[in-house]
KEKE-221855 format. One line per 2 residues: number of its first residue (from 1); their letters; for each residue x, y, z of C-alpha. Coordinates in steps of 0.02 Angstrom, whole numbers, plus 50000, padded with zeros to 5 digits. Layout:
REM residues N
NUM) A) X,Y,Z; ...
//
This chain:
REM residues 67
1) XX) 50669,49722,48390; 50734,49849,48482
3) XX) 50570,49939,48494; 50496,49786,48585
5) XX) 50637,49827,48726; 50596,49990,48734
7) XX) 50410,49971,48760; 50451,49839,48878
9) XX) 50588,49939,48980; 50450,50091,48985
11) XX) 50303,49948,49059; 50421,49882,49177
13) XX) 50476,50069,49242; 50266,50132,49244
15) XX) 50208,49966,49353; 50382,50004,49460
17) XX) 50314,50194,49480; 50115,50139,49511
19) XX) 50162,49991,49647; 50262,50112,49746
21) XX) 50131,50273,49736; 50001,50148,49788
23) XX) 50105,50073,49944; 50147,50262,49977
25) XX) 49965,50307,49990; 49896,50175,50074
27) XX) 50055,50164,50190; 50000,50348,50259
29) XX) 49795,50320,50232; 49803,50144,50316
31) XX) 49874,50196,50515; 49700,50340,50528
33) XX) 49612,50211,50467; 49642,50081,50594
35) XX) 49649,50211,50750; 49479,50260,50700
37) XX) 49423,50079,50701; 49469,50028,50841
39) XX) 49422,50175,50965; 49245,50140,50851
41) XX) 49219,49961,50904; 49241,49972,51089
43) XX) 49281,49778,51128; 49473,49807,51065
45) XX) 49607,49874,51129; 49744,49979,51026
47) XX) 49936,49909,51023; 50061,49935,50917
49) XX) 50084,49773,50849; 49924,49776,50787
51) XX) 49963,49957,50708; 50118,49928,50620
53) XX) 50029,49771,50539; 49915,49874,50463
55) XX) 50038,49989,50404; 50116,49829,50315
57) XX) 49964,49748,50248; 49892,49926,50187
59) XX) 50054,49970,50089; 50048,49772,50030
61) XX) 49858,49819,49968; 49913,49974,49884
63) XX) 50028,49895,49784; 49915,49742,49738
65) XX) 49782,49881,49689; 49891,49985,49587
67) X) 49982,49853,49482
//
């Protein structure tokens, strides 16, 4: 039985570990991303609001992806 914890314990701590190097990545990869976007498609304007969202929803994909 206590092999099944183990195992279990070791799962738990490797999704932990993948869900935070994927919001890490796409955290930093997201922000270029959008800037470059945006100044491409001419009809929108920049703002920060906008920015930081995509900070949040590409750190909320990384960790989706990665799990």
């Amino acid at each position: 039985m206590d092999r099944y914890a183990s195992h279990d314990a070791d799962t738990k701590f490797l999704v932990h570990q993948s869900m935070k190097t994927g919001y890490q990545a796409f955290s930093i990869l997201t922000p270029p991303v959008y800037t470059a976007f945006v100044l491409l498609r001419r009809g929108r304007t920049w703002s920060l609001n906008r920015f930081l969202r995509a900070t949040w929803i590409g750190g909320l994909t990384g960790t989706l992806l990665s799990s």
